[in-house]
N, C-alpha and C positions, 0 to 999 in steps of 0.2 A: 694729462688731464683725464683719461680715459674715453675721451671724445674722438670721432672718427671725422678728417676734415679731406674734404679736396685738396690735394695738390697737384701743382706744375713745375716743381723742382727736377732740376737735372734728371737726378735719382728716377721719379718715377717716370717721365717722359721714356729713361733708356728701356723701362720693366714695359712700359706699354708699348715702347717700338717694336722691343724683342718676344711680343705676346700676342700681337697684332699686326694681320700683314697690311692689313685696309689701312693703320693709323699711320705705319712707318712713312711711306712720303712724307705725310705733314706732320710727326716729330720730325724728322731730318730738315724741312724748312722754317720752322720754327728755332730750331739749332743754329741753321744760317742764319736767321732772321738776328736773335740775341748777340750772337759772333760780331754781324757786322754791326751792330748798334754801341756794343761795347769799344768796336775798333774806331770807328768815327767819332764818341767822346772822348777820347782822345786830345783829338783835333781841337773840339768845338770848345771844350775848355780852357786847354791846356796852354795853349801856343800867345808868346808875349803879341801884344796889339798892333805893334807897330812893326818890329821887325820879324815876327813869325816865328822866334827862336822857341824852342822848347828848353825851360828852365825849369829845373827841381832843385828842392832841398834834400840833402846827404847829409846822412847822420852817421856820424864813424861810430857813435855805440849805441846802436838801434836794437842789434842783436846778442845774442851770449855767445857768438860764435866764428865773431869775425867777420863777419859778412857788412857788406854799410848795407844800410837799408833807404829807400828813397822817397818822396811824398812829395805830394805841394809844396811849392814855394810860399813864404811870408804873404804873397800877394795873392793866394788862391787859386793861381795854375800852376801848369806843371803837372805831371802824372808818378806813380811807380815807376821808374827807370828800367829797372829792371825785370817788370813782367813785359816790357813791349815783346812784339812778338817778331818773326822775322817780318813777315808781312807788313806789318808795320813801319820795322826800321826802312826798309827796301823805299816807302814813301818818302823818310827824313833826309832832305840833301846835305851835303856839304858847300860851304861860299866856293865862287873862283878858283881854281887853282888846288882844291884838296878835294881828298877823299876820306871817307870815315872807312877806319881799319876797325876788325875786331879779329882781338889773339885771344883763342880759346883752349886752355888746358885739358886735352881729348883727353878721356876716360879716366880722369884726374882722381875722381870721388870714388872710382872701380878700383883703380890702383889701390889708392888707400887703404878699401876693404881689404882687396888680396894682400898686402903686407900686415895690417894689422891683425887678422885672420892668421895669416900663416899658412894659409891654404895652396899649395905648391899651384896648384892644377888651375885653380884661378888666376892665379900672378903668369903662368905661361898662357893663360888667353888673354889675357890684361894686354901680354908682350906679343900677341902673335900678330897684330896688327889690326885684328875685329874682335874685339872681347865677343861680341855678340854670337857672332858667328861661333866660333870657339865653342861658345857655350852650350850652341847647340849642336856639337858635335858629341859633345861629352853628356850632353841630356838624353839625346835622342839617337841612340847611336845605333840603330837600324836601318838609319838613313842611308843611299849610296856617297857617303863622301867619299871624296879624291884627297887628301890631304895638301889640297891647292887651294890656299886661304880664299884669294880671287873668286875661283872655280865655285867652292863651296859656298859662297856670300851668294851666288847665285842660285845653287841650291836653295840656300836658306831666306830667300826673299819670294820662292812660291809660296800661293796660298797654303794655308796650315787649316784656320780654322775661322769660318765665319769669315768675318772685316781684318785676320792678322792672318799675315805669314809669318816663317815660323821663327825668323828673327825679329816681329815684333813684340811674338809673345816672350822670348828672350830675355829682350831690352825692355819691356816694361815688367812681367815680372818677375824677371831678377833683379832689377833694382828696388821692386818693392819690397823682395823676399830679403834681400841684402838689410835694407833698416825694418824687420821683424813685423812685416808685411804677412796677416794670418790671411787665410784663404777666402775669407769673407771678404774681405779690404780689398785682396787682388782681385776679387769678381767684381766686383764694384768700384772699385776706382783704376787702378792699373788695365784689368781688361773691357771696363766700359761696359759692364752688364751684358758683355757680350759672350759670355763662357759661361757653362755650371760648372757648380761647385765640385763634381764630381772631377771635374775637368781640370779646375785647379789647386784642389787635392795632389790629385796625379800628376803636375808638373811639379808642385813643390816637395814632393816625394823625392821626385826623380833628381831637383835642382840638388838637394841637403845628399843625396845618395854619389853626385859626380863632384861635390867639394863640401867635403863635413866639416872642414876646417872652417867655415861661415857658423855655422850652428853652433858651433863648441866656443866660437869667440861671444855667440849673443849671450851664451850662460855665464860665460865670464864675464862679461861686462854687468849682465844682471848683479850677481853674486856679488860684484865690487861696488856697484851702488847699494845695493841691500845691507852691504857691510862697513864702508867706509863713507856712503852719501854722498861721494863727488870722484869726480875723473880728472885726469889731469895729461894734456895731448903731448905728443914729441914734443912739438913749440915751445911748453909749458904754460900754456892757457889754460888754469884750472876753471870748476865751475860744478857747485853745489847743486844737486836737486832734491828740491822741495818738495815735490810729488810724494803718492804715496809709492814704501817700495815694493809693494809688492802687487802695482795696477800699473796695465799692461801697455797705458797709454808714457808714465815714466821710463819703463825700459826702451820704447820704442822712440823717443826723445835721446836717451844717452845712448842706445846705439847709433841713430846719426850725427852725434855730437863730435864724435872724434872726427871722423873722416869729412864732415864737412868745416870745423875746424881745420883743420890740418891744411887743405887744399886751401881756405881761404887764406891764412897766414902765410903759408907758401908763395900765394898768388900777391896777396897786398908788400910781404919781403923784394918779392920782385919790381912790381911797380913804385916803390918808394926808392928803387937804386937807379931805376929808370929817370923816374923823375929827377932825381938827385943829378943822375948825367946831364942830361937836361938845361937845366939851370945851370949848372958849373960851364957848362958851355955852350948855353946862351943860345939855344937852339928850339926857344920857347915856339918862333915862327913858325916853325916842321913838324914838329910832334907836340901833339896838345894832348893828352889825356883827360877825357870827358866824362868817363862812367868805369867803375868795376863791377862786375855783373857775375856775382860770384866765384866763377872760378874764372872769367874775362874779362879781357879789357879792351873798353872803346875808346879807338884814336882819331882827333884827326889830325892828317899828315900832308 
């Protein structure tokens, strides 16, 4: 509208913490303050009346990509399932006698990249047992590593810069740089308005310069929606976009399509053979399958 307004949004809260040393405590308590108000609705909604149970509605095609997606139940509680946070779950008990399990496919959506990519150097930190780590050997490689994965995750969990060490800046943005994550995006959402741009310039330089193979796949994938309008995964889950092709919010869509396709169908192939045992052998008491949470699955057992 051309109109200049107050705001209190995330966004400028992190620009005036990071601008302001007097304001920072109280953005940071105000951060808490939202945190816990969100975490506690929750509860105050959610939870059936009588028995306390937390029931949601699952929609097996909520998404284009596999994923269920979760919401309210019919009767108005119930939460997203799937944003609960660990924090949260850590509250949710299990009855008598079980425990809620959760199997999580580690660096599931990483993998994917590095195979789909083709990217050698990626797929051997994928396999090295800390993609992360890994990744900042090959980024930053002035550093003293020891070529001792262990060792080196130590290394890379000192301070780096500001609120991340140097594996956090890693693992946030190289996963944003992964689905074509521009440097404005990673200052702003991956590093929390806590880096200049100058700063993550120069990491995504450095990321495309230790596996090109990442960047030569995003133009392909562009190219093949530009040219054909749709993608179509190993699985063969195809899936048309409608966007326009040549705005930057569609490529950044069909690049996480594949690989977070991939992992989902992967993961739900899994759980439906599970299940399937299960039942054949009547072993419903033991293992109860409650939630797929993208590329996990909640048990209780």
């Amino acid at each position: 509208t051309g109109k200049r307004k107050i705001s209190t949004d995330r966004k400028a809260l992190e620009k005036l913490r990071e601008n302001d040393l007097i304001a920072a405590p109280f953005v940071n308590a105000i951060d808490a303050a939202k945190s816990a108000s969100k975490m506690s609705s929750v509860f105050k909604r959610g939870l059936e009346p009588n028995s306390g149970n937390l029931r949601c509605s699952f929609s097996p095609s909520g998404t284009e990509t596999g994923r269920l997606s979760s919401q309210q139940n019919p009767y108005g509680r119930g939460t997203n399932a799937q944003n609960l946070t660990d924090e949260i779950r850590q509250v949710i008990s299990a009855p008598d006698g079980y425990v809620i399990l959760n199997l999580d496919l580690k660096t599931a959506e990483s993998i994917a990249v590095g195979y789909l990519s083709g990217d050698r150097g990626y797929i051997d930190a994928c396999l090295s047992g800390d993609v992360h780590t890994a990744g900042c050997r090959l980024v930053w490689t002035d550093m003293a590593w020891t070529g001792d994965i262990k060792l080196d995750k130590k290394l890379a969990e000192q301070p780096a810069y500001r609120i991340f060490s140097w594996r956090d800046l890693m693992k946030k943005g190289g996963h944003a740089t992964n689905y074509y994550g521009k440097p404005p995006t990673l200052q702003n959402v991956a590093f929390l308005g806590q880096a200049t741009l100058a700063f993550v310039k120069d990491f995504q330089e450095k990321y495309f310069a230790a596996f090109p193979g990442i960047e030569a796949w995003h133009l392909e994938t562009i190219a093949r929606v530009q040219t054909d309008g749709y993608l179509v995964t190993p699985m063969g889950r195809e899936r048309r976009f409608w966007g326009r092709p040549d705005d930057a919010a569609t490529h950044r869509e069909a690049i996480a399509y594949v690989p977070q396709s991939l992992v989902a169908d992967t993961w739900n192939d899994g759980l439906i053979q599970l299940q399937s045992w299960v039942i054949a052998n009547a072993r419903m008491d033991v293992i109860d399958l409650r939630a797929q949470v993208h590329d996990s699955g909640v048990f209780q057992i």
